[in-house]
C-alpha positions as CSV (number, residue, x, y, z in Angstrom):
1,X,-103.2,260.6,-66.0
2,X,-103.9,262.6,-69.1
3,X,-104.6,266.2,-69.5
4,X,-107.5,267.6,-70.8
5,X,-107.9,270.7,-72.3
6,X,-111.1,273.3,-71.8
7,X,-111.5,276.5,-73.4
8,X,-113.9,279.2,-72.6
9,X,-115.2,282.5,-73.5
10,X,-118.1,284.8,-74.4
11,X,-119.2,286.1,-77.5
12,X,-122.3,288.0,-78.4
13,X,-125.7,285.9,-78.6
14,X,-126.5,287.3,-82.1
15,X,-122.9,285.8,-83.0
16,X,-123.9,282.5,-82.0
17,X,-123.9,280.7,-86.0
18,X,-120.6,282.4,-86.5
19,X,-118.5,281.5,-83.5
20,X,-120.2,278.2,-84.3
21,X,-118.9,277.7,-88.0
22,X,-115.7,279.4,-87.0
23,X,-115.2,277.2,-84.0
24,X,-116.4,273.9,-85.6
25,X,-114.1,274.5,-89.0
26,X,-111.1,275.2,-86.4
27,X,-112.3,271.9,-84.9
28,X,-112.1,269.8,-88.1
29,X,-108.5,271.6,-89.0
30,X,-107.3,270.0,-85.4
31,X,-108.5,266.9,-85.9
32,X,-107.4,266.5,-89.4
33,X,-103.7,267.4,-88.3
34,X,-104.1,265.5,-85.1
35,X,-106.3,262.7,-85.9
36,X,-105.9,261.3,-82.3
37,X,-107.4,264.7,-81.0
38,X,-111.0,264.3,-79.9
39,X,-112.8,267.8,-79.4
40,X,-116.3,269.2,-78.2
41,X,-118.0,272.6,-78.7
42,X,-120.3,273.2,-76.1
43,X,-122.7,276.8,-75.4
44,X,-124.7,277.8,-72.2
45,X,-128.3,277.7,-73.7
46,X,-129.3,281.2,-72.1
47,X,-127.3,284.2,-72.8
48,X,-126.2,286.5,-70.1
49,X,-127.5,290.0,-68.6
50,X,-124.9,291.5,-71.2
51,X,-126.4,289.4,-74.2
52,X,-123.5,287.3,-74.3
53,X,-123.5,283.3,-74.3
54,X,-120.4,281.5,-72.7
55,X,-119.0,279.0,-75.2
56,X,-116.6,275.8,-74.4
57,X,-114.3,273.8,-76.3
58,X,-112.4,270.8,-74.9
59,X,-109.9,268.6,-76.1
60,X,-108.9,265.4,-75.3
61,X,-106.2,263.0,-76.8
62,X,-106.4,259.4,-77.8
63,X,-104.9,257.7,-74.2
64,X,-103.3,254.7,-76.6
65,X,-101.6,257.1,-78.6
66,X,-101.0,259.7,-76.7
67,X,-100.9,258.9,-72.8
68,X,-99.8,262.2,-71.6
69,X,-103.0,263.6,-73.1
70,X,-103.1,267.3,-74.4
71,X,-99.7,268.3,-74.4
72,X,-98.2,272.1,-74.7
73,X,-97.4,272.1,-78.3
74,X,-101.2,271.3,-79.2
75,X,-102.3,274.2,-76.6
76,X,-100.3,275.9,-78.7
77,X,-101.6,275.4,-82.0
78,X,-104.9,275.0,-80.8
79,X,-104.9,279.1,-79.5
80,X,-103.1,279.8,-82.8
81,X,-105.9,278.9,-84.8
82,X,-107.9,280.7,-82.5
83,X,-106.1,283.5,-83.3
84,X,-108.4,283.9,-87.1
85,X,-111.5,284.5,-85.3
86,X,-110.6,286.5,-82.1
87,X,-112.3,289.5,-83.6
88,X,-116.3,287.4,-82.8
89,X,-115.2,286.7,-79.1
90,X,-116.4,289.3,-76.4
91,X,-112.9,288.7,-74.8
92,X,-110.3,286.4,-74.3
93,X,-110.2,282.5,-74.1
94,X,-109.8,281.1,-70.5
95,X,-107.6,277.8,-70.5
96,X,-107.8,275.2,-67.8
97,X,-106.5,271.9,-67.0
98,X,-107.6,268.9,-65.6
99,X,-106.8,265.3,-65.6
100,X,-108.7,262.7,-66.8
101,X,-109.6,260.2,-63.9
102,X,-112.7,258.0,-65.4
């Protein structure tokens, strides 16, 4: 089965349009070296107690080109482009896993 890929973390709610240009331009680099990457950025609509909002990106690759799915070397690349806009995150990214059944 292939592996997905889903990201999350918190940033401030007043951050929102950044983390959202910063996020969605990281996005568009991905896909233009990986063309068979497919990706999402997702927000909780209400922010926390703390005035944060809990964002998600996920990742997914092309099953006919890629059967495995996300592999390490994209994680990789994927948090180093991260790594340009860590200073608008409230804390680190959380990684997790999963296969793709459906």
């Amino acid at each position: 089965m292939p592996l997905e890929l889903f990201i999350y973390y918190r940033a401030a709610a007043h951050r929102a349009a950044g983390i959202a240009a910063a996020a969605g331009s990281m996005q568009a680099a991905l896909r233009a070296e990986m063309p068979q990457l497919h990706t999402r950025l997702l927000r909780r609509p209400l922010a926390n107690a703390q005035g944060e909002h809990t964002w998600m990106e996920t990742y997914a690759m092309d099953p006919i080109g890629h059967p495995e799915g996300v592999d390490e070397a994209c994680a990789r690349l994927i948090e180093r482009h991260a790594e340009s806009w860590a200073d608008m995150r409230s804390g680190a990214r959380h990684a997790e896993v999963f296969d793709a059944c459906a």
